[in-house]
Backbone atoms as SQL, in Angstrom:
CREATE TABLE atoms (id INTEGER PRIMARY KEY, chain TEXT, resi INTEGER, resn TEXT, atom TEXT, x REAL, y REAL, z REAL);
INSERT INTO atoms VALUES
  (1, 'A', 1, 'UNK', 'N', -17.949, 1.532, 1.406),
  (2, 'A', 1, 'UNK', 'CA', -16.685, 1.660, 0.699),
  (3, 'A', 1, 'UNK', 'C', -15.635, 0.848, 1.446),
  (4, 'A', 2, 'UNK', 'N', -14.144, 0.261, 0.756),
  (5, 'A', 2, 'UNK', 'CA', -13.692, -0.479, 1.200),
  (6, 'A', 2, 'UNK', 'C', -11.996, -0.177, 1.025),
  (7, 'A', 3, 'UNK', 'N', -11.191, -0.187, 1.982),
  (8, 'A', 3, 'UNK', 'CA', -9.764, -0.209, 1.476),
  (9, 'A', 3, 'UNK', 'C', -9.789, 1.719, 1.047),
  (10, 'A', 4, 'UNK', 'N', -8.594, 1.903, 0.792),
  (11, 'A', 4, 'UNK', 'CA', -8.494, 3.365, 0.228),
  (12, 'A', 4, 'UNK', 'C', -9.471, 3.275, -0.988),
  (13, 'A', 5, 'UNK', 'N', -9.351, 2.533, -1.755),
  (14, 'A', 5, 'UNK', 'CA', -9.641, 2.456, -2.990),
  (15, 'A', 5, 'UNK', 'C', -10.904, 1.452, -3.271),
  (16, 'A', 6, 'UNK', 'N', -12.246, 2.447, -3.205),
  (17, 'A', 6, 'UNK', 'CA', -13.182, 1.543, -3.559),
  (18, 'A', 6, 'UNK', 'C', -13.494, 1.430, -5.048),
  (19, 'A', 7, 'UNK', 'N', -14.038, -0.027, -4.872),
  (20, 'A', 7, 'UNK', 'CA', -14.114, -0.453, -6.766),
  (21, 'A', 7, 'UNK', 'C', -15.030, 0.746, -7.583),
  (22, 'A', 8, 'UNK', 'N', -14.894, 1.159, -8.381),
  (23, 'A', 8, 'UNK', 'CA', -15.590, 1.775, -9.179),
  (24, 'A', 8, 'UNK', 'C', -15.344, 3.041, -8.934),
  (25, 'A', 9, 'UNK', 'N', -14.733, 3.823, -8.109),
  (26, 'A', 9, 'UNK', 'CA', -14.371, 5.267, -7.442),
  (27, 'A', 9, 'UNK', 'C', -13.669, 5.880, -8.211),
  (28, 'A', 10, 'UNK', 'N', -13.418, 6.916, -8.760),
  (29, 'A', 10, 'UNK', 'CA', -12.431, 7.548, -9.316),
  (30, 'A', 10, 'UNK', 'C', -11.343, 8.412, -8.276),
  (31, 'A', 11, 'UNK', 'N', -9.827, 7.739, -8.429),
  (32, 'A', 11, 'UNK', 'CA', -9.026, 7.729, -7.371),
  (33, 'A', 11, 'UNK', 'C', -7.973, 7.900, -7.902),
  (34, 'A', 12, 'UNK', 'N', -7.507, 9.232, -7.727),
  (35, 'A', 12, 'UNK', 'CA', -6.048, 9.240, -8.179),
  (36, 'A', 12, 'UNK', 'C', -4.733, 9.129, -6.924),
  (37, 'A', 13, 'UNK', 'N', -3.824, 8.378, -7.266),
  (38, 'A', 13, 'UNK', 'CA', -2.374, 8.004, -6.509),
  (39, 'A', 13, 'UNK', 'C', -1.744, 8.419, -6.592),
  (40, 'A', 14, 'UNK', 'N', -0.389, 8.833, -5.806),
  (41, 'A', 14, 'UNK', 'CA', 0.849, 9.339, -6.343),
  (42, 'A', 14, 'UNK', 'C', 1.777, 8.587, -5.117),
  (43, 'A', 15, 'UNK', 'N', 2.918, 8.091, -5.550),
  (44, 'A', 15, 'UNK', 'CA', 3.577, 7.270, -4.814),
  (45, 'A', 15, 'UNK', 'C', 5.098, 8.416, -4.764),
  (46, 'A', 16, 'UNK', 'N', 5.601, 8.767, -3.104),
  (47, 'A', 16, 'UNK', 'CA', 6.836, 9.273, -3.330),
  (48, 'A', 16, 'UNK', 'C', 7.557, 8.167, -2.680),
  (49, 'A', 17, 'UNK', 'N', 8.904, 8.311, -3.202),
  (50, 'A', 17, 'UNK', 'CA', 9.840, 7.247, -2.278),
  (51, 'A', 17, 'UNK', 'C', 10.633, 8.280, -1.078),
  (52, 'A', 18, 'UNK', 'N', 10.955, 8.162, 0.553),
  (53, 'A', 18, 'UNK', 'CA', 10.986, 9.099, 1.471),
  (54, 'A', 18, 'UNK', 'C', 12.856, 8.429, 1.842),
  (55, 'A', 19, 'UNK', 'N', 12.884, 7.432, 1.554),
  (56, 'A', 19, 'UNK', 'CA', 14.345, 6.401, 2.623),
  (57, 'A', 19, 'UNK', 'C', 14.699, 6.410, 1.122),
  (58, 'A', 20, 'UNK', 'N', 16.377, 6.053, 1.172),
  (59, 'A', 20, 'UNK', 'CA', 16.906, 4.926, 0.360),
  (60, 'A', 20, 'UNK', 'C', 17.709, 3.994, 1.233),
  (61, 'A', 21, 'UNK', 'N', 17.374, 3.139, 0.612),
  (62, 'A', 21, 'UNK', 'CA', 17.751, 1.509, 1.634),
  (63, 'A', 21, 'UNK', 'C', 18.278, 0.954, 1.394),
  (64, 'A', 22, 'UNK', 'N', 19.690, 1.005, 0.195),
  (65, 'A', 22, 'UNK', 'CA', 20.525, 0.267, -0.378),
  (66, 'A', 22, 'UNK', 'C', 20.750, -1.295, -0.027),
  (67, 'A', 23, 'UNK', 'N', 20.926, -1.590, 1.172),
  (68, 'A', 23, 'UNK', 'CA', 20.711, -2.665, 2.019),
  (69, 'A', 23, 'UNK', 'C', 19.399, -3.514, 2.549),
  (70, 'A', 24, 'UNK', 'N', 18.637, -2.852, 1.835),
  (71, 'A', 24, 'UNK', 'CA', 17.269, -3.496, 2.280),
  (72, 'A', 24, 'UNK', 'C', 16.680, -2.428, 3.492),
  (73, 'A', 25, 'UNK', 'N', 15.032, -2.702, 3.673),
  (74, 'A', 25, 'UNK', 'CA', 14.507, -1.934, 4.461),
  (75, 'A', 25, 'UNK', 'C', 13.998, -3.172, 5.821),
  (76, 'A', 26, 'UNK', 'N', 14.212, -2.987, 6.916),
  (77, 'A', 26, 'UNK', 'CA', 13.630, -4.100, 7.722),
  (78, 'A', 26, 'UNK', 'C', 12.286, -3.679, 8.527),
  (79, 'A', 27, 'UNK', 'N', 11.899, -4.331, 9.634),
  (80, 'A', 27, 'UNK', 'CA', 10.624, -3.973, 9.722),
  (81, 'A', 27, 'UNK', 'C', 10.419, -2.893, 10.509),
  (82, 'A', 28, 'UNK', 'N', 9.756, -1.504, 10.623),
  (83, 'A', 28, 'UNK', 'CA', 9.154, -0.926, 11.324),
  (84, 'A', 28, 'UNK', 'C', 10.011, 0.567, 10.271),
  (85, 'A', 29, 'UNK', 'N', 10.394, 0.488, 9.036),
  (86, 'A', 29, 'UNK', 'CA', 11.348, 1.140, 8.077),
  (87, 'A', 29, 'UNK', 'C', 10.152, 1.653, 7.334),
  (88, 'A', 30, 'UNK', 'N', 9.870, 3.359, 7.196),
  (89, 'A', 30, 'UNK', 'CA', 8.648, 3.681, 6.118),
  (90, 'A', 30, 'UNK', 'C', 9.785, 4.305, 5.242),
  (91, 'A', 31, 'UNK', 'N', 9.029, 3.473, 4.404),
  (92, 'A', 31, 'UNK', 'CA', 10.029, 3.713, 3.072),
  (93, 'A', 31, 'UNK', 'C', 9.671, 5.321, 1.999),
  (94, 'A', 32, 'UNK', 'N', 8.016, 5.708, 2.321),
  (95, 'A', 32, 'UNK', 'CA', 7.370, 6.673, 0.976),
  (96, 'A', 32, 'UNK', 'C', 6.219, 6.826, 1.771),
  (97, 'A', 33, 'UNK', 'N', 5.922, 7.481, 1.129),
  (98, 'A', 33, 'UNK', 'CA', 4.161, 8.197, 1.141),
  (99, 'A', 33, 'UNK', 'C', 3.349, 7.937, 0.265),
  (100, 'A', 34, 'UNK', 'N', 2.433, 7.167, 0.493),
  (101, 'A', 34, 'UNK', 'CA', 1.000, 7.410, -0.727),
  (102, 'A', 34, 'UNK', 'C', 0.233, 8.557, -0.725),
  (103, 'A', 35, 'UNK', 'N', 0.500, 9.534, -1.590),
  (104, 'A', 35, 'UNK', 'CA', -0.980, 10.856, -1.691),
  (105, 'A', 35, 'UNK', 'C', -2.045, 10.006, -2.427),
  (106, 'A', 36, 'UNK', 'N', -3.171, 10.641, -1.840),
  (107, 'A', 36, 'UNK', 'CA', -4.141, 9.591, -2.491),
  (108, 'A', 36, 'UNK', 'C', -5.499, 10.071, -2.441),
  (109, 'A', 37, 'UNK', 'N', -6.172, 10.408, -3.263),
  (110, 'A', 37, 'UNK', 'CA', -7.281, 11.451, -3.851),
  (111, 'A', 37, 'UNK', 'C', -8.472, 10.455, -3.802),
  (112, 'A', 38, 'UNK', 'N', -9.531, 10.288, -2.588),
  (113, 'A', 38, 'UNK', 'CA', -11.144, 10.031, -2.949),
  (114, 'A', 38, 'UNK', 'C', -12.417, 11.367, -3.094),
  (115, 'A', 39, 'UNK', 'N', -12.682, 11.538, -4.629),
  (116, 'A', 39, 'UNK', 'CA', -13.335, 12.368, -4.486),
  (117, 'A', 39, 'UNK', 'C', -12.430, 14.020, -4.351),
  (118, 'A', 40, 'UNK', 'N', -13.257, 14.780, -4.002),
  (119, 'A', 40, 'UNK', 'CA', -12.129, 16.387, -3.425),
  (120, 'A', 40, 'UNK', 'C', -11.204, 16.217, -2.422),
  (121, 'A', 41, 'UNK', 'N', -11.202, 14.820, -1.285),
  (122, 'A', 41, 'UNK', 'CA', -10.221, 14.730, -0.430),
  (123, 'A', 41, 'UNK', 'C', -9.277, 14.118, -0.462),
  (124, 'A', 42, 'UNK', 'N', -8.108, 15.015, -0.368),
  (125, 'A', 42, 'UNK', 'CA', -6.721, 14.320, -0.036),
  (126, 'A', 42, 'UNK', 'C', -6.037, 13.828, 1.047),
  (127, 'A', 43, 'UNK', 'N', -5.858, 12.725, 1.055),
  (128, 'A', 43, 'UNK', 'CA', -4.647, 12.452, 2.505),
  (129, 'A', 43, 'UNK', 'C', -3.460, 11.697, 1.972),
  (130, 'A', 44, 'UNK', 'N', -2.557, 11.207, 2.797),
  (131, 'A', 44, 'UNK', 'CA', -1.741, 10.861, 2.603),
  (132, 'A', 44, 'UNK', 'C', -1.608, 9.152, 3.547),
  (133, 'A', 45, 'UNK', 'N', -0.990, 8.629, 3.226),
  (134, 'A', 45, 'UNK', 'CA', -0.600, 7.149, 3.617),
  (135, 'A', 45, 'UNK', 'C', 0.957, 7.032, 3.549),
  (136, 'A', 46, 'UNK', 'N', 1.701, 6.113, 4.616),
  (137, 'A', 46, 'UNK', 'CA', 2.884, 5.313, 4.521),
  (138, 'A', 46, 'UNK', 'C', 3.291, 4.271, 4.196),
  (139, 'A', 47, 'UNK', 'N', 3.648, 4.006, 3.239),
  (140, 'A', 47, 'UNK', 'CA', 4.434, 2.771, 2.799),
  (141, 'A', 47, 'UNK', 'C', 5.502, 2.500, 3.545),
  (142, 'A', 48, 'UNK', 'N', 5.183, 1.133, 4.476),
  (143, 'A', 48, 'UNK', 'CA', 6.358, 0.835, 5.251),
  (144, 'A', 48, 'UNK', 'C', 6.340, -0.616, 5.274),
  (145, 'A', 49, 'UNK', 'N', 7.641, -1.065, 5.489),
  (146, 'A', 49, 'UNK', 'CA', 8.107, -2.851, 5.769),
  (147, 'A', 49, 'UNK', 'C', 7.264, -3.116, 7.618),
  (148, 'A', 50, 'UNK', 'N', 6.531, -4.099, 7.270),
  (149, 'A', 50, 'UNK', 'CA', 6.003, -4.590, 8.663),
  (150, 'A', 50, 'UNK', 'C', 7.082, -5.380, 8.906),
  (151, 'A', 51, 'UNK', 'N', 7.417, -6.159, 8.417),
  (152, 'A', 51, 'UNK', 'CA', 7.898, -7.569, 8.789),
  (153, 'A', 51, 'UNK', 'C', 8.718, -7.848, 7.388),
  (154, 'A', 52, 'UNK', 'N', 10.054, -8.775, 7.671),
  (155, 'A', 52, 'UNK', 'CA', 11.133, -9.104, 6.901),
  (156, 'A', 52, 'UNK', 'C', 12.128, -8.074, 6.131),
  (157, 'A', 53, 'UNK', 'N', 12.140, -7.882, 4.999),
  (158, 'A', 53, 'UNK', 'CA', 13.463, -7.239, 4.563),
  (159, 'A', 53, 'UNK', 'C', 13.417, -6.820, 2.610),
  (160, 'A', 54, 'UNK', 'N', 13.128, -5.783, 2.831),
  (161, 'A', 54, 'UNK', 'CA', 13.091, -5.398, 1.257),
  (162, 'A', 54, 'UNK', 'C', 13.872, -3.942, 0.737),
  (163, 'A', 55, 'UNK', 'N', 14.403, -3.730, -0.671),
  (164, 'A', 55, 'UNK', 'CA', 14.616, -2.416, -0.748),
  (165, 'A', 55, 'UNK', 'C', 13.429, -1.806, -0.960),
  (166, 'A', 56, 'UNK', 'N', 13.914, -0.622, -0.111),
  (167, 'A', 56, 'UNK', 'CA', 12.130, 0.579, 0.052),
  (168, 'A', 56, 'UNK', 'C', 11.692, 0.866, -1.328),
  (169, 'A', 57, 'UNK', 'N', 12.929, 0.637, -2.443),
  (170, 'A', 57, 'UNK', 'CA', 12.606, 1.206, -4.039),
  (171, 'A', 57, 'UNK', 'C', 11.716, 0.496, -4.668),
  (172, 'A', 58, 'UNK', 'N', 11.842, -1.047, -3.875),
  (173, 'A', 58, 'UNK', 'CA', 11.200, -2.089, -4.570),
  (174, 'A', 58, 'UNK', 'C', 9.870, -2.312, -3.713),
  (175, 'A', 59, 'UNK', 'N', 9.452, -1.722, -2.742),
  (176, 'A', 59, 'UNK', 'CA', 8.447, -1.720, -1.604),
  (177, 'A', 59, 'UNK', 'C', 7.796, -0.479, -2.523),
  (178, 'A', 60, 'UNK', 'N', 8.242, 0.673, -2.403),
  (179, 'A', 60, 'UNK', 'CA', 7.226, 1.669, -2.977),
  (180, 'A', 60, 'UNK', 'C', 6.900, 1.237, -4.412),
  (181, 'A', 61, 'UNK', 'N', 7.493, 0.342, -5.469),
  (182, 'A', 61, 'UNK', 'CA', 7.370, 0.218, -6.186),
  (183, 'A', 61, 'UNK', 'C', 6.347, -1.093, -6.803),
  (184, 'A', 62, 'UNK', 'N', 6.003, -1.968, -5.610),
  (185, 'A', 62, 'UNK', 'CA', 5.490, -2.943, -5.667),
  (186, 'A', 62, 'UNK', 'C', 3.761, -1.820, -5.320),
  (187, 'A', 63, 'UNK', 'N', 4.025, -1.550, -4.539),
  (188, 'A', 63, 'UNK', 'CA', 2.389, -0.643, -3.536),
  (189, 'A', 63, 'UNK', 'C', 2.231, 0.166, -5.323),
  (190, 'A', 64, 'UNK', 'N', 3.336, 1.142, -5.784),
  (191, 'A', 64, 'UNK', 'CA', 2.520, 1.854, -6.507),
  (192, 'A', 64, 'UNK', 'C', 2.056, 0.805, -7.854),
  (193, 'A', 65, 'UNK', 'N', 2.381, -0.102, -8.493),
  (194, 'A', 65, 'UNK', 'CA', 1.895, -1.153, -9.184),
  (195, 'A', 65, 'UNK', 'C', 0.492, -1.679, -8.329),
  (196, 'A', 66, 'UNK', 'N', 0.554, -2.051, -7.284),
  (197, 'A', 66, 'UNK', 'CA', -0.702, -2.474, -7.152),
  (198, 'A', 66, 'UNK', 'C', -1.908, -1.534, -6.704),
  (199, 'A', 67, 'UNK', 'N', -1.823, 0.376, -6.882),
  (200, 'A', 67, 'UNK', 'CA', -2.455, 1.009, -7.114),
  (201, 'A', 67, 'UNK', 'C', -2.967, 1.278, -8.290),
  (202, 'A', 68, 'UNK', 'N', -2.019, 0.948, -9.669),
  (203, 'A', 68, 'UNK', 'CA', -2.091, 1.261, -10.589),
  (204, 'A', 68, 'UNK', 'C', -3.579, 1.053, -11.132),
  (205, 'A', 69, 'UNK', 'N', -4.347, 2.201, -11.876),
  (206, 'A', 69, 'UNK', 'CA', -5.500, 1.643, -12.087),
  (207, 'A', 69, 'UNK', 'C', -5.921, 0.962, -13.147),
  (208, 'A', 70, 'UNK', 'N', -4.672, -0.013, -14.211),
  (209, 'A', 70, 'UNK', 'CA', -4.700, -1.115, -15.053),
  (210, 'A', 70, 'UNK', 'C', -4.763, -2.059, -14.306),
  (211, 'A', 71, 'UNK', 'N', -4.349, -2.163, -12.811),
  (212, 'A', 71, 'UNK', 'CA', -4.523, -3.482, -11.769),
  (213, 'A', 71, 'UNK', 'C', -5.225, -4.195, -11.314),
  (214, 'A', 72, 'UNK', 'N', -5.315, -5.404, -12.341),
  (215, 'A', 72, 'UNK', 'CA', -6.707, -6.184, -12.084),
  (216, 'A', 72, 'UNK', 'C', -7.135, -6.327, -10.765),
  (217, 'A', 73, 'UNK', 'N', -8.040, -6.231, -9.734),
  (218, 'A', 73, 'UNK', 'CA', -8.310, -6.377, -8.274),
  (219, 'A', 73, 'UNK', 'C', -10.102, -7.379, -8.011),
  (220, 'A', 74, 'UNK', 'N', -9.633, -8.240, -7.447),
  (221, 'A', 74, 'UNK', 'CA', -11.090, -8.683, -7.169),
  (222, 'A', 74, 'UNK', 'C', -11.869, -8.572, -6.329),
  (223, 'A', 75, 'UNK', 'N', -12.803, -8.579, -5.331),
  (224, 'A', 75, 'UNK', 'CA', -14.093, -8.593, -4.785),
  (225, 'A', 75, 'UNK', 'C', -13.400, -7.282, -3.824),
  (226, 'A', 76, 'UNK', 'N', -14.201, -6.993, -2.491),
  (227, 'A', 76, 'UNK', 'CA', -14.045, -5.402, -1.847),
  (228, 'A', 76, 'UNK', 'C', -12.932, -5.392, -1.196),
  (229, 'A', 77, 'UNK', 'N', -12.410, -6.442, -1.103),
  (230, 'A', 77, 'UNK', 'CA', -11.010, -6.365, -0.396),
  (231, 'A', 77, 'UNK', 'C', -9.879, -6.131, -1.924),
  (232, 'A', 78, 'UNK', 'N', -10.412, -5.975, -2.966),
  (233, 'A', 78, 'UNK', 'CA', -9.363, -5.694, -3.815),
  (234, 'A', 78, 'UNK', 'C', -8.093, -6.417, -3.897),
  (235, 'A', 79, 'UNK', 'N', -8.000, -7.511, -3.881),
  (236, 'A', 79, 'UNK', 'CA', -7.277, -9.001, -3.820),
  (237, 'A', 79, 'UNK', 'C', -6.677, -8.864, -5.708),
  (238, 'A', 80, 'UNK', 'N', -5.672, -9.015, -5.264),
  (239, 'A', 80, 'UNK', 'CA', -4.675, -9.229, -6.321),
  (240, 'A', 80, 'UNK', 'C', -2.769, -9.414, -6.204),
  (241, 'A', 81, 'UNK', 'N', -2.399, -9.937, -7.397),
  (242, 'A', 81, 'UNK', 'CA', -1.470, -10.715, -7.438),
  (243, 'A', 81, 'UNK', 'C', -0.052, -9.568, -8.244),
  (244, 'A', 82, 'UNK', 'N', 0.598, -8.938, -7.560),
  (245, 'A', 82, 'UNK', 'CA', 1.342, -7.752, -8.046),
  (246, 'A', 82, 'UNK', 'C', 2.809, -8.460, -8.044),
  (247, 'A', 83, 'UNK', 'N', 3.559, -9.481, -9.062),
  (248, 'A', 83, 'UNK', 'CA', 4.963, -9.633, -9.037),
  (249, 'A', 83, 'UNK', 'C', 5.000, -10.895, -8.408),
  (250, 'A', 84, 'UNK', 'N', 4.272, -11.323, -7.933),
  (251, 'A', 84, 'UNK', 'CA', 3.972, -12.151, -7.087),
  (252, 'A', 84, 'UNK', 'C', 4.176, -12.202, -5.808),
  (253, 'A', 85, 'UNK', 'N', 3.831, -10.946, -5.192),
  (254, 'A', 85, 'UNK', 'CA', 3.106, -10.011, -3.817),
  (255, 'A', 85, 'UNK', 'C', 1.658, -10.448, -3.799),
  (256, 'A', 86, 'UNK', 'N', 1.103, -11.072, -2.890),
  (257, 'A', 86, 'UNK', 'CA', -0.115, -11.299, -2.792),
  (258, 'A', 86, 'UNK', 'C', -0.722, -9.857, -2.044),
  (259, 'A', 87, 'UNK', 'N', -1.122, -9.276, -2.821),
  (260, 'A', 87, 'UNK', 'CA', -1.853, -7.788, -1.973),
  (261, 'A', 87, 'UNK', 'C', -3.543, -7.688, -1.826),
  (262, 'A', 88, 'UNK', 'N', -3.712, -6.812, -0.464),
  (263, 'A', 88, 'UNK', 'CA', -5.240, -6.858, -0.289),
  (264, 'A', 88, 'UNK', 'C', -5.449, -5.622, 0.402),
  (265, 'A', 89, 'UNK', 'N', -6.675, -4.996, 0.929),
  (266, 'A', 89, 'UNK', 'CA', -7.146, -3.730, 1.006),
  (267, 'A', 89, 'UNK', 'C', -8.045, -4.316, 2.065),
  (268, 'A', 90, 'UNK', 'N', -7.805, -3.349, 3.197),
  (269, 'A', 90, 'UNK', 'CA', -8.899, -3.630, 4.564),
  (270, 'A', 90, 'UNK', 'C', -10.406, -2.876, 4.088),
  (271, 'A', 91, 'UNK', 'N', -11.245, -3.117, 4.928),
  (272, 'A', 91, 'UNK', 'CA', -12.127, -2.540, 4.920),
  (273, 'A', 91, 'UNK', 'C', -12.224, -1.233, 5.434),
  (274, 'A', 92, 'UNK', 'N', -13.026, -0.075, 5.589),
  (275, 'A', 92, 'UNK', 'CA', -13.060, 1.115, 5.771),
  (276, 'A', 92, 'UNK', 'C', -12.935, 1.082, 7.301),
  (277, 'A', 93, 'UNK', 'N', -13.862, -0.015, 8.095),
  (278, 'A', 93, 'UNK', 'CA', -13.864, -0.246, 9.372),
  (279, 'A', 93, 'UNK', 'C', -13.000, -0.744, 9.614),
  (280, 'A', 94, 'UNK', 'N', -11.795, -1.849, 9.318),
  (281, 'A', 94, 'UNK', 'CA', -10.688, -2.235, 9.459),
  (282, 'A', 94, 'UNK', 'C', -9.240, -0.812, 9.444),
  (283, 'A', 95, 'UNK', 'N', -9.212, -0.040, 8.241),
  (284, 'A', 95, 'UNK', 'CA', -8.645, 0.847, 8.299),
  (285, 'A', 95, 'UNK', 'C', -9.089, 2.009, 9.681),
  (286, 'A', 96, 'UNK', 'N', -10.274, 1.756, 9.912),
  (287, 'A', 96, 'UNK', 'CA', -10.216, 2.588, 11.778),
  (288, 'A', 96, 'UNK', 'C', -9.530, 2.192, 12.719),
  (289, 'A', 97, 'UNK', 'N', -9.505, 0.922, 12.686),
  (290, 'A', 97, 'UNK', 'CA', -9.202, 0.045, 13.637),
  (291, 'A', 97, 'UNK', 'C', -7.701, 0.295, 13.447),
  (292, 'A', 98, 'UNK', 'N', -7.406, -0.787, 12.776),
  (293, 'A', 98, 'UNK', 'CA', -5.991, -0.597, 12.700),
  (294, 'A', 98, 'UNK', 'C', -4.903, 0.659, 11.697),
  (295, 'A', 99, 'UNK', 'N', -5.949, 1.239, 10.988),
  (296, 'A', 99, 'UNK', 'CA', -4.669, 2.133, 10.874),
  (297, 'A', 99, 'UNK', 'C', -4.233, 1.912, 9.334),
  (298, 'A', 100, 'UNK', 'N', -4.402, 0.658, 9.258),
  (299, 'A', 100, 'UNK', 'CA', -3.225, -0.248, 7.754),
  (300, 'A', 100, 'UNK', 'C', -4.835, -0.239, 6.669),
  (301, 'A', 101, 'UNK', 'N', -4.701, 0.301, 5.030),
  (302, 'A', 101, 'UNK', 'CA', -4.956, 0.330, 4.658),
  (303, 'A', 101, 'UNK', 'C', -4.811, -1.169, 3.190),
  (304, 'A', 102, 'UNK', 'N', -3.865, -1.127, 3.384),
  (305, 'A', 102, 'UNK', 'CA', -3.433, -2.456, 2.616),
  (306, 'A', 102, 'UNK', 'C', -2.234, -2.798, 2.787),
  (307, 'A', 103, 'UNK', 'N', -1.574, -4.421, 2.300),
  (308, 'A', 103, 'UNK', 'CA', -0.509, -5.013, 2.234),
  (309, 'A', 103, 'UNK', 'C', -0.222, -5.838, 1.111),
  (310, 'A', 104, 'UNK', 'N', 0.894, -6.832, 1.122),
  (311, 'A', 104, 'UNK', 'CA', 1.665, -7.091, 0.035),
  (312, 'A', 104, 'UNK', 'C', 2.317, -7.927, 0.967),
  (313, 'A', 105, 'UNK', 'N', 1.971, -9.380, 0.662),
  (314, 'A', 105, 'UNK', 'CA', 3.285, -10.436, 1.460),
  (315, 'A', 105, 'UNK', 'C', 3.846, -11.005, 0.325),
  (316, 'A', 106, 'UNK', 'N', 4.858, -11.777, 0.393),
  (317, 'A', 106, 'UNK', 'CA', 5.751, -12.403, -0.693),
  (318, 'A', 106, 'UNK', 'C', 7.070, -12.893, 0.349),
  (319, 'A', 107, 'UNK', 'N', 7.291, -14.163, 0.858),
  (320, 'A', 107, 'UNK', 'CA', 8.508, -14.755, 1.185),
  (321, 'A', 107, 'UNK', 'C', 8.703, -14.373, 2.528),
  (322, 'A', 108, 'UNK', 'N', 7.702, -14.321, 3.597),
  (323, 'A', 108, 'UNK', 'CA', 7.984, -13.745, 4.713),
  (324, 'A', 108, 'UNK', 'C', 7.731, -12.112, 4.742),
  (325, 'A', 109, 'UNK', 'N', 7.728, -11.479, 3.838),
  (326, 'A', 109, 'UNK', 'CA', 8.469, -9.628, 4.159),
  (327, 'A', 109, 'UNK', 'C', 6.341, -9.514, 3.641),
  (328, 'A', 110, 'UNK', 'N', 6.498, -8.226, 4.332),
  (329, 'A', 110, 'UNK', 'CA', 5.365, -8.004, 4.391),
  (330, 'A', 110, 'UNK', 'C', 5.247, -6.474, 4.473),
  (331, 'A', 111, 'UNK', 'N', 4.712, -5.917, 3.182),
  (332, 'A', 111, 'UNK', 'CA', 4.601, -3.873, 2.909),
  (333, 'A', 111, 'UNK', 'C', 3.038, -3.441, 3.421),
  (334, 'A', 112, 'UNK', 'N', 3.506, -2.684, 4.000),
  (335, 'A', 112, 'UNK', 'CA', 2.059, -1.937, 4.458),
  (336, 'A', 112, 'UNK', 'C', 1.676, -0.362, 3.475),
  (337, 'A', 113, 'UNK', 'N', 0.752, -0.417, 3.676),
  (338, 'A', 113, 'UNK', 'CA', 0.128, 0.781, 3.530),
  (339, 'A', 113, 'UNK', 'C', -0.932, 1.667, 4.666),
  (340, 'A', 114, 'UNK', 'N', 0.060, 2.428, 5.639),
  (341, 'A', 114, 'UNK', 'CA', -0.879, 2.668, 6.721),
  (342, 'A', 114, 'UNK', 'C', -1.001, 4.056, 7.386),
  (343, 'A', 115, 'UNK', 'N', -1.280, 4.607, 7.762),
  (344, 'A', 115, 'UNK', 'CA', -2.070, 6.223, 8.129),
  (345, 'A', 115, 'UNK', 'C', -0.680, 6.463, 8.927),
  (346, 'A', 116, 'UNK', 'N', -0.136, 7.626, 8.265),
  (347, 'A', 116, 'UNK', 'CA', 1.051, 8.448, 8.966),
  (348, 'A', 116, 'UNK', 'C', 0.785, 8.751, 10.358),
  (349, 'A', 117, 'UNK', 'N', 1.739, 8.798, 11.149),
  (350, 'A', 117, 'UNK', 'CA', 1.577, 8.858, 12.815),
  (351, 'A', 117, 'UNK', 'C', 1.575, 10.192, 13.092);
């Protein structure tokens, strides 16, 4: 299995927004929480700005679009094109490692999706 969200899995999302950032969110800023259902288990994930400068409304809102499960995604890294956010999904062994479940770059700024501290 790959990323939170492996292809073919039945996976339900729920995106909250946690900040408001009127001014933009900069980096190391968790903007929301992903709840996020594989199977009977639930956990939760953070939506946060790694790097550059976004509103958190438009950060949680970009992540929950590219959860959406109308969201076209290709091969196990789940590669797709959200707004024109290039987003992708680590591997299961990558998510050990580091923690970050997926991202979203576009213009420098860069949204994570990564295991609450």
């Amino acid at each position: 299995m790959r990323g939170v969200l492996a292809v073919g899995s039945a996976v339900a999302v729920m995106v909250s927004s946690g900040v408001a950032c009127g001014s933009g969110a900069t980096s190391a800023t968790v903007c929301g929480k992903l709840d996020y259902t594989e199977g009977s288990k639930t956990s939760q994930a953070a939506i946060a700005v790694q790097q550059g400068r976004i509103d958190c409304s438009e950060a949680v809102r970009i992540i929950h679009a590219y959860y959406a499960p109308q969201t076209r995604t290709e091969g196990s890294g789940r590669f797709a094109t959200v707004e024109g956010w290039e987003c992708a999904s680590n591997s299961s062994a990558g998510i050990k490692e580091t923690g970050e479940h997926s991202s979203c770059h576009k213009d420098g700024t860069t949204i994570v999706v990564k295991d609450l501290p």
